[in-house]
C-alpha positions as CSV (number, residue, x, y, z in Angstrom):
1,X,-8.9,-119.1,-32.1
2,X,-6.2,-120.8,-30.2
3,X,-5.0,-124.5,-31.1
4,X,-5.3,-127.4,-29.5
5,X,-1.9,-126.8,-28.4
6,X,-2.2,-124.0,-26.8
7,X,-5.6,-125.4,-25.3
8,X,-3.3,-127.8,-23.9
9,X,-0.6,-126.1,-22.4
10,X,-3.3,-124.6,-20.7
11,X,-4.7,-127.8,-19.3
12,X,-1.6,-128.8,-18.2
13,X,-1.3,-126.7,-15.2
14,X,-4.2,-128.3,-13.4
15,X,-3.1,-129.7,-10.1
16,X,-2.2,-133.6,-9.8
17,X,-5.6,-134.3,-8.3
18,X,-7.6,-132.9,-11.2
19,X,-9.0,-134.8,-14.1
20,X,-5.5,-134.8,-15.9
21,X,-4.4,-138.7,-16.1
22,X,-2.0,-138.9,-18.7
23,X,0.8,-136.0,-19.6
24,X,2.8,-135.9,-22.9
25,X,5.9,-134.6,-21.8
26,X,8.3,-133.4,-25.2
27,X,11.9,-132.7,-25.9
28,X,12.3,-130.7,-28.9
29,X,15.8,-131.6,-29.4
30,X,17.8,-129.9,-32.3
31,X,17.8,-133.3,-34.7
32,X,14.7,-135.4,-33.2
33,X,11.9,-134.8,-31.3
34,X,11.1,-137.2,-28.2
35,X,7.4,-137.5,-26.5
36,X,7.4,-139.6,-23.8
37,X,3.3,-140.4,-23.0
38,X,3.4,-140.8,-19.0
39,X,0.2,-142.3,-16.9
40,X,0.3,-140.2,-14.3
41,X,-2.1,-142.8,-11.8
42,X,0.4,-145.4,-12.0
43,X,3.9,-143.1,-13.0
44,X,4.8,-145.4,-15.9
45,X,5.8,-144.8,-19.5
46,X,2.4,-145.9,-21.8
47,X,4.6,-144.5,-24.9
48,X,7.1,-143.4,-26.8
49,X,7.9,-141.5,-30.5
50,X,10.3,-139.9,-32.7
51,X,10.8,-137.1,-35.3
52,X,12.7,-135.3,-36.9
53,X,12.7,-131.8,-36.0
54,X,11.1,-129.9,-38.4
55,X,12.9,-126.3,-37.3
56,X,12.6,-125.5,-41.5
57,X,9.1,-125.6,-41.3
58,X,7.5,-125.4,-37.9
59,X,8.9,-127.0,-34.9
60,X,5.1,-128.1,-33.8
61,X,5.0,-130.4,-37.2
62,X,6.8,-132.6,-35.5
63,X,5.3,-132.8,-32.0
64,X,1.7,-133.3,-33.9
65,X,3.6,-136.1,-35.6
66,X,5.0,-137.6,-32.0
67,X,1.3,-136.4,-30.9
68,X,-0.7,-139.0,-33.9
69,X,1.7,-141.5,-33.4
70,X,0.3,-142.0,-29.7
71,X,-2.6,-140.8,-30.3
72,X,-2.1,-138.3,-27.5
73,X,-4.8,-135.7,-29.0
74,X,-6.8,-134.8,-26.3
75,X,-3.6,-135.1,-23.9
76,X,-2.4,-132.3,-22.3
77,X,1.4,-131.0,-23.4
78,X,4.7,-129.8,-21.2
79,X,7.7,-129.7,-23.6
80,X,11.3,-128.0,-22.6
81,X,13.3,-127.5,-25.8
82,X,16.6,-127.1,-27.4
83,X,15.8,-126.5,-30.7
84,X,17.8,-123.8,-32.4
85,X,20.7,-123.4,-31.2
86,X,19.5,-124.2,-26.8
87,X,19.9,-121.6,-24.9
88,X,22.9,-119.4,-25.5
89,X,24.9,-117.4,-22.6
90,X,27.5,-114.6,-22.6
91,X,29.0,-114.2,-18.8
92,X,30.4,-110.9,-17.6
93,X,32.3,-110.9,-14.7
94,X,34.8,-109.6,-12.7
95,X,37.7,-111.9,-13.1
96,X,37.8,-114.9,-14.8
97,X,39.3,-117.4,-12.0
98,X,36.8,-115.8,-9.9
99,X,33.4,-114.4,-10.6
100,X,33.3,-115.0,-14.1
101,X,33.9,-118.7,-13.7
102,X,31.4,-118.6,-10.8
103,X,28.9,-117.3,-13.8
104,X,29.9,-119.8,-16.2
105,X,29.0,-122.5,-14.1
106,X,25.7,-121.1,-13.4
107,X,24.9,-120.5,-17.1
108,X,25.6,-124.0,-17.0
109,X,23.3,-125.4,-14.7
110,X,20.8,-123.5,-15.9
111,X,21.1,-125.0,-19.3
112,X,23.1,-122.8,-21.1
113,X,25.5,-123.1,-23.5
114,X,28.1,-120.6,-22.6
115,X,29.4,-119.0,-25.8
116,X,31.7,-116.3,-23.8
117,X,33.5,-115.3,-20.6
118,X,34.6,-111.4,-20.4
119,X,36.5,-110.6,-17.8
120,X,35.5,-106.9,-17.5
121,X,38.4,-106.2,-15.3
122,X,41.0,-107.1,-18.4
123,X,39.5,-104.1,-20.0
124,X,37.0,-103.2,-22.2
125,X,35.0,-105.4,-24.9
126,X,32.9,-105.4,-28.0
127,X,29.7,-107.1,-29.0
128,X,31.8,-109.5,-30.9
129,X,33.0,-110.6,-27.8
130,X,30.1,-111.9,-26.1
131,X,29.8,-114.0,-29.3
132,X,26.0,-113.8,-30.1
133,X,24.2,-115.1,-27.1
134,X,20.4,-115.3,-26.6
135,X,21.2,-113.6,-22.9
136,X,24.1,-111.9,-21.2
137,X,24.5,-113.2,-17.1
138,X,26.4,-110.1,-15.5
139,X,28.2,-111.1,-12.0
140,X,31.1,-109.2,-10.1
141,X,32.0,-108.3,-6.5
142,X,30.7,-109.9,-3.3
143,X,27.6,-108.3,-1.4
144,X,29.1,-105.3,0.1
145,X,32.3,-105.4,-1.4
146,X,33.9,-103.2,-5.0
147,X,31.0,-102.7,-7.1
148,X,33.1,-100.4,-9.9
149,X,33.8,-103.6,-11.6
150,X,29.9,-104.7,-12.3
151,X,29.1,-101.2,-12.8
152,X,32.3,-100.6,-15.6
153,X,30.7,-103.6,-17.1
154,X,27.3,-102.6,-17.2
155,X,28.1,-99.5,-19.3
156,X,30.4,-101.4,-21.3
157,X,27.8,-103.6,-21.9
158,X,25.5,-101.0,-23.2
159,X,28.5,-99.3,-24.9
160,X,29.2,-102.2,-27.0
161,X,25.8,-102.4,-28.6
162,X,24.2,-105.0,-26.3
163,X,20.4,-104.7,-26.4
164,X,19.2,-108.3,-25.2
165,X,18.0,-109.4,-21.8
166,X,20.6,-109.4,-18.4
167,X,20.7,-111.3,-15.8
168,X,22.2,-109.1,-13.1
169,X,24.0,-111.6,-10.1
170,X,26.4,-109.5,-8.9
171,X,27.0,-107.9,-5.9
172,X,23.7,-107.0,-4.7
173,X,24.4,-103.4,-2.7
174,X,24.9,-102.5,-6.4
175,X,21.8,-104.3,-8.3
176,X,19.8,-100.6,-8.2
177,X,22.8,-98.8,-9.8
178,X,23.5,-101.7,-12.4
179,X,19.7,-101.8,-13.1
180,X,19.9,-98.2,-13.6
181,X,22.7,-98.2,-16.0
182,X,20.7,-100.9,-18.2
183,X,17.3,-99.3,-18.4
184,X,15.7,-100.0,-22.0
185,X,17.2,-103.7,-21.7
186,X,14.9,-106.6,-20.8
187,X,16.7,-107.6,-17.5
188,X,15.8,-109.5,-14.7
189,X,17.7,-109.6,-10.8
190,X,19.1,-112.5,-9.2
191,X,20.8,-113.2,-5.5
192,X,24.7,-112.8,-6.3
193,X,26.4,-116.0,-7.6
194,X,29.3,-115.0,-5.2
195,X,27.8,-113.4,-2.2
196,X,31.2,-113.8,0.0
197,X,34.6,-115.0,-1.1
198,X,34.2,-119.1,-1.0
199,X,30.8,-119.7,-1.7
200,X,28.8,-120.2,-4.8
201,X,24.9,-119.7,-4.7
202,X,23.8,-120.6,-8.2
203,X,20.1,-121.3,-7.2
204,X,18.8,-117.6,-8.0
205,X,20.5,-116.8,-11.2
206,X,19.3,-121.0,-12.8
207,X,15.8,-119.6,-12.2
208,X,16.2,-116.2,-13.6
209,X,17.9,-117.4,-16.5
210,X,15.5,-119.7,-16.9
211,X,12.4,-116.6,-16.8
212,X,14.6,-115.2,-19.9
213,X,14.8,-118.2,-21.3
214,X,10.6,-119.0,-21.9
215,X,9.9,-114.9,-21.6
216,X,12.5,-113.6,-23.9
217,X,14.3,-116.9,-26.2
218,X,11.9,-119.1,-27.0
219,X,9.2,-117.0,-28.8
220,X,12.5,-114.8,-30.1
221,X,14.0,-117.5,-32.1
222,X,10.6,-118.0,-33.7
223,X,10.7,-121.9,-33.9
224,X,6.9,-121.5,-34.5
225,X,4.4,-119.5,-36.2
226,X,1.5,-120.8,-34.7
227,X,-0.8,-118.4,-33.2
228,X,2.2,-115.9,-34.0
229,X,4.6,-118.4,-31.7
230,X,2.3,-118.3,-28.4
231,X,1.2,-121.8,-29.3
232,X,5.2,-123.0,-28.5
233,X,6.0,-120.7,-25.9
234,X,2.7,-122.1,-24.0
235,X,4.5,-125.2,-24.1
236,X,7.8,-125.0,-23.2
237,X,8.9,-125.2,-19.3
238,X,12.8,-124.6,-20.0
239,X,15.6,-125.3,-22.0
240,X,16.2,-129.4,-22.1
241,X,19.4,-129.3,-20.1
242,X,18.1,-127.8,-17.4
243,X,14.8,-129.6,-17.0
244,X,17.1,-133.1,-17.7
245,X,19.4,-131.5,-14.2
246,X,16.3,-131.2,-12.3
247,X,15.2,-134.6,-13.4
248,X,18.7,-135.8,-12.0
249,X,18.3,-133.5,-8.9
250,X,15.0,-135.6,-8.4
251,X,17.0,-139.1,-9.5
252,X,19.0,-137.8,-7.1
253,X,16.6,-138.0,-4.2
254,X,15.1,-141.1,-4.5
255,X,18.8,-142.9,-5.8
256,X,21.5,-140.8,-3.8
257,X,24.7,-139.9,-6.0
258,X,24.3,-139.9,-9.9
259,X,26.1,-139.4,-13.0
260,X,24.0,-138.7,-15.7
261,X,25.7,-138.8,-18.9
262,X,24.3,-137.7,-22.1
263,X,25.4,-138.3,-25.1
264,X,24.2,-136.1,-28.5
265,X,24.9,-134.8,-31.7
266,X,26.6,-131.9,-31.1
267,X,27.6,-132.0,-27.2
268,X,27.9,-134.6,-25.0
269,X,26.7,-133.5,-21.4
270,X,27.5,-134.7,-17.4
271,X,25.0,-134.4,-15.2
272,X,26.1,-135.0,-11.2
273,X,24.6,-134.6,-8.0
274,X,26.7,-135.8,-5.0
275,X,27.1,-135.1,-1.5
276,X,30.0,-133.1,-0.5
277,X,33.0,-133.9,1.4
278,X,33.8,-131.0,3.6
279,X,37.5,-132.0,3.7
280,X,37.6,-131.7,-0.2
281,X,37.0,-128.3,-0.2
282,X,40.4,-127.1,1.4
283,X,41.6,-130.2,-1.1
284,X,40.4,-128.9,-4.3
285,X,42.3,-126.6,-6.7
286,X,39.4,-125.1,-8.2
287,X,39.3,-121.0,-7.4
288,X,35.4,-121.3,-7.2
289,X,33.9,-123.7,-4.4
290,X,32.3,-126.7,-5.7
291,X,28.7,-127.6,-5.8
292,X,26.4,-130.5,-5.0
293,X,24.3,-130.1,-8.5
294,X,26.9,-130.0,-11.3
295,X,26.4,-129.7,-14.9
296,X,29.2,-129.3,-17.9
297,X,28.9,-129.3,-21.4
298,X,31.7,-130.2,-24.0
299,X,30.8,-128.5,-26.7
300,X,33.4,-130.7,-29.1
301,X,32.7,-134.0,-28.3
302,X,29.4,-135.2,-30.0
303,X,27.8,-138.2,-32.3
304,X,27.5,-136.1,-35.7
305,X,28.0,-132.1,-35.6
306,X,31.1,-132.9,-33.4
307,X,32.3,-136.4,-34.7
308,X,35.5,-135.1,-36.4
309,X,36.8,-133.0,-33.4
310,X,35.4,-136.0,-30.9
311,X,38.1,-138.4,-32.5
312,X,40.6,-135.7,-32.9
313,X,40.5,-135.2,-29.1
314,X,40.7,-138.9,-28.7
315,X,43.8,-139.5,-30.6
316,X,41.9,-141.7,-33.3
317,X,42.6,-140.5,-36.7
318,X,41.7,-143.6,-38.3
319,X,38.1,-142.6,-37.0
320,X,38.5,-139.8,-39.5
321,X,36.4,-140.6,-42.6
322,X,33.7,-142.2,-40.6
323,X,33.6,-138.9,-38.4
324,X,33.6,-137.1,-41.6
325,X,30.4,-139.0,-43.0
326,X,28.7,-138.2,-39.5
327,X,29.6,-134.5,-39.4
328,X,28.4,-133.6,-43.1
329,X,25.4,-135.8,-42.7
330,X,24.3,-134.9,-38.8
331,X,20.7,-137.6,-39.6
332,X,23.0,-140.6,-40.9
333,X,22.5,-143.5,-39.4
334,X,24.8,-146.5,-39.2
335,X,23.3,-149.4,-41.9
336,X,25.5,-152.2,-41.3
337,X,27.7,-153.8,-38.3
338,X,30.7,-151.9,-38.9
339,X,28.8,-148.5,-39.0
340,X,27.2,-149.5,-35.6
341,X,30.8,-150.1,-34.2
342,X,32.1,-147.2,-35.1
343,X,29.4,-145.1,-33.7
344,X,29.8,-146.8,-30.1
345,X,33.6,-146.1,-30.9
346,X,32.8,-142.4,-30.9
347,X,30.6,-142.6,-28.4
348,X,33.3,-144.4,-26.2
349,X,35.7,-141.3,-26.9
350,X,32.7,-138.6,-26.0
351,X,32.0,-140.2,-22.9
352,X,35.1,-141.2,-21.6
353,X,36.3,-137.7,-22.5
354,X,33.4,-135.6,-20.9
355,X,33.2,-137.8,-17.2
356,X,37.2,-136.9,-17.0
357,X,36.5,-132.9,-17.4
358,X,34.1,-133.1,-15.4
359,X,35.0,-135.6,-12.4
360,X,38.7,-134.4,-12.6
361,X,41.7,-136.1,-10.8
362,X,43.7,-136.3,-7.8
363,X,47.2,-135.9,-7.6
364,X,49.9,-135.8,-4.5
365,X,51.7,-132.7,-4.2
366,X,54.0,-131.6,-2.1
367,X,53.7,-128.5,0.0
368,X,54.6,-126.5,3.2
369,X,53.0,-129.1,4.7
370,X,54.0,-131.7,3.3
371,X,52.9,-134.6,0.3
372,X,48.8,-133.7,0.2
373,X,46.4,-135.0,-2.3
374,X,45.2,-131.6,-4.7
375,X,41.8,-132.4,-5.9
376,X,40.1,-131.0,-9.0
377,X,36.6,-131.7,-10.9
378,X,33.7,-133.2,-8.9
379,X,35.1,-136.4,-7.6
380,X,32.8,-139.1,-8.7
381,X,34.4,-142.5,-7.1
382,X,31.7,-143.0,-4.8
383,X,28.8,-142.4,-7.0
384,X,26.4,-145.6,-7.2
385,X,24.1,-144.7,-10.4
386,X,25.4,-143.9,-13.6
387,X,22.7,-143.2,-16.1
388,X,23.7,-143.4,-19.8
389,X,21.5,-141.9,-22.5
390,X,21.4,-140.6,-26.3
391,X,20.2,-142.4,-29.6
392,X,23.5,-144.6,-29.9
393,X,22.6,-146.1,-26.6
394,X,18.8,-145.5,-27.0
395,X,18.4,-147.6,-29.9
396,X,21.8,-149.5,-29.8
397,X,22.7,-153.2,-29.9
398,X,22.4,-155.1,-26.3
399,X,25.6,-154.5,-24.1
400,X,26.0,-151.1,-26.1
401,X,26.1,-149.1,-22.9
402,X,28.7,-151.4,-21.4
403,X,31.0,-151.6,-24.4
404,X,30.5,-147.2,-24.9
405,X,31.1,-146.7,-21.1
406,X,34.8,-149.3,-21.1
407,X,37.8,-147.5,-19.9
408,X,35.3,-144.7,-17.6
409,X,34.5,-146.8,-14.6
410,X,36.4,-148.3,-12.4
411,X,38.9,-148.7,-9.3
412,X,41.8,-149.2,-11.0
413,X,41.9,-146.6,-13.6
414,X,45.7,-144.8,-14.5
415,X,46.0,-141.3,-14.1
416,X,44.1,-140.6,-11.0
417,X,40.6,-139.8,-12.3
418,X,37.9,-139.5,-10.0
419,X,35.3,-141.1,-11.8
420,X,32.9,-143.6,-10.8
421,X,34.5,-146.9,-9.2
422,X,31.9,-149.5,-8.6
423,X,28.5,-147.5,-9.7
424,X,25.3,-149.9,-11.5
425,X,24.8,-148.7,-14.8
426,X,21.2,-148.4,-16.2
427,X,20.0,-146.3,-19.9
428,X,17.3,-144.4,-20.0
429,X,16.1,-145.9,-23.2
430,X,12.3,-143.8,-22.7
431,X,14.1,-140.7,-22.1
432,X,12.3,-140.4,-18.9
433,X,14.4,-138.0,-17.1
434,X,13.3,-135.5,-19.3
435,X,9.7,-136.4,-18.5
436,X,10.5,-136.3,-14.6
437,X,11.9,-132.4,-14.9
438,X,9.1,-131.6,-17.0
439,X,6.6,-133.4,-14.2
440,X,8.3,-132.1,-10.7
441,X,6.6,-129.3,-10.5
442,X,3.0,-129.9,-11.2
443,X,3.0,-133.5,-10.4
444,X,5.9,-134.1,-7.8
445,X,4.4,-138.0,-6.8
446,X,4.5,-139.2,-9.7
447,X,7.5,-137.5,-11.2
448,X,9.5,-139.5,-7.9
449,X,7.9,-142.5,-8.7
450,X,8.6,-142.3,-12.6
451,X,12.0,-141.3,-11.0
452,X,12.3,-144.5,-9.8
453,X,11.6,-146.8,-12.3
454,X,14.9,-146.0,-13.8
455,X,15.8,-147.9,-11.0
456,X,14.5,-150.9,-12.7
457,X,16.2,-150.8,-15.6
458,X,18.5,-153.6,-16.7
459,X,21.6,-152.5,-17.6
């Protein structure tokens, strides 16, 4: 007999005209659990909850808790999940300046977390190497061009042990012969990330590594035991980052540039989608051409897992024992007014930290031609949204967003950082990004609409 769950997730997929009215739409974060109960006549929030995550039972304990405490029964489910560890990515490439950084930002935006970057052409490597990941994303050579490279590194990849799902996005002339060299492994083919020298195409390796992600990792990591895991997997529509980035890319639409910035336990993530200057281009230092959609992760800068090395990085030792208390007791939570300001003091070092890797700086060099400005990162200054979000904003005292994000935005910051100069700043205190991702593809009206509300939000 399947569960109401799974009766659910079935229900879900009716189209926007149907009988469906209200969706529960569910992050199954790695410390809580966040349902967001949307109305889909009107495109409003009619609820929120919490939990835990209960990965050391069953991860569907807690969205039956989230589900009672709405009373959300007989309401049809779409969850995207990073329980577990997320999504984990091993990129093999070519070079590392070239292909294999095109594939790391890929894994990226497809909401990854990338745990390794071989560069196949340094030589061989071992399973050690490639670090444990849920999937491996293979890339080398433009269409047309060298395919020994992807094909060395295709038997190297089998050599070494490797017996998990590929995405191949590598020179396409040589997808058959890659395939070939992989048969037995779970893999799946994607347009080349790199398809001529100068242009990125990330579009068809996101969505492949996103069919590994619900075919191959989610029931894989055995979060649930329901209906021997299908319950879960009937629920999930991706891995949280990446339905959050397609959220954005829909923010996006209705708001024009945005910064999304996400602040969590363990990472703290920027989220960007701006229009491109075609002068930057021949500006930028970068070896890999820069994208509209833009996602990075900082892997060190975080609220509790990553507390200690977030205050090492920001040069605030005296932050130490109060990191300390936060890393060996990731469900703390502050009790008293001093506890609260050092958690937006962390929070100020995460954020301020992650927008300057990703929006980068300018600087004048001088060259044949002269003093030029050199150009790196995703160059934020005209970006009119920033969106703040995580549980120290979420459920922080007023003015907690302005005093976390002091010292990020601005015209007249030092060092030449490109980050946002005169953007409004709203949180997204009902986590309703995630619910627009989770809503754009069976409900695009109303995900736009709930898009917009955001738009109302004091900041």
């Amino acid at each position: 007999m399947k569960s109401e769950l799974a009766e659910s997730a079935q229900r879900v997929s009716l189209s926007a005209d149907s009988a469906v009215r209200r969706v529960l739409c569910v992050d199954v974060g790695s410390t809580f659990t966040k349902a967001t109960l949307v109305d889909l006549s009107t495109a409003t929030v009619a609820g929120h909850a919490e939990h835990r995550t209960t990965i050391d039972t069953d991860v569907l304990d807690g969205v039956d808790a989230c589900v009672a405490a709405l009373g959300a029964e007989d309401v049809p489910v779409l969850a995207c999940s990073s329980a577990g560890g997320g999504l984990r990515v091993a990129v093999v490439g070519n070079e590392e300046l070239v292909t294999a950084e095109a594939g790391r930002r890929v894994a990226l935006s497809s909401g990854g977390k990338v745990v390794a970057v071989v560069a196949a052409a340094d030589g061989g490597f071992t399973l050690a190497d490639l670090a444990e990941p849920d999937v491996v994303l293979l890339t080398g050579g433009t269409d047309g061009g060298n395919a020994e490279v992807i094909l060395a590194a295709a038997t190297a990849l089998v050599g070494a042990g490797w017996r998990g799902p590929v995405v191949v996005a590598g020179n396409a002339d040589a997808a058959a012969e890659v395939t070939g060299l992989l048969a037995g492994l779970p893999v799946v083919v994607a347009d080349n990330v790199v398809p001529q020298i100068g242009v990125l195409r990330p579009e068809g390796a996101r969505a492949a590594i996103r069919e590994v992600f619900l075919s191959h990792v989610i029931g894989g990591k055995q979060l649930s035991a329901r209906d021997d895991g299908a319950a879960f997997v009937g629920l999930v529509r991706g891995a949280t980052p990446d339905v959050v980035l397609t959220g954005v890319e829909v923010l996006a639409r209705e708001a024009g540039d945005v910064v999304v910035v996400d602040v969590g336990g363990a990472t703290t993530d920027v989220h960007s989608v701006v229009d491109l200057d075609p002068e930057d281009g021949a500006l930028a230092r970068d070896v890999v051409a820069p994208t509209a959609v833009t996602r990075t992760v900082e892997g060190d800068l975080g609220m509790r897992w990553s507390a200690l090395t977030t205050v090492d990085a920001g040069g605030r030792p005296d932050l130490e024992p109060a990191a300390r208390t936060r890393a060996e007791r990731p469900a703390y939570l502050p009790e008293s007014e001093s506890d609260r300001d050092d958690d937006e003091t962390i929070a100020r070092l995460a954020v301020g930290l992650a927008l300057r890797r990703h929006a980068g700086r300018s600087r004048v060099v001088v060259g044949p031609e002269g003093r030029v400005v050199e150009r790196t990162g995703t160059d934020l200054r005209e970006v009119g949204l920033v969106v703040a979000s995580g549980g120290v904003l979420r459920h922080g005292r007023p003015g907690a967003a302005a005093r976390v994000l002091e010292g990020s935005l601005g015209a007249d910051l030092e060092g030449g950082w490109q980050l946002p100069e005169r953007p409004r700043v709203v949180v997204d205190g009902d986590y309703v990004l995630a619910a627009v991702g989770l809503l754009a593809a069976d409900h695009p009206d109303a995900a736009c609409r709930l898009a917009r509300s955001l738009l109302r939000v004091d900041r």
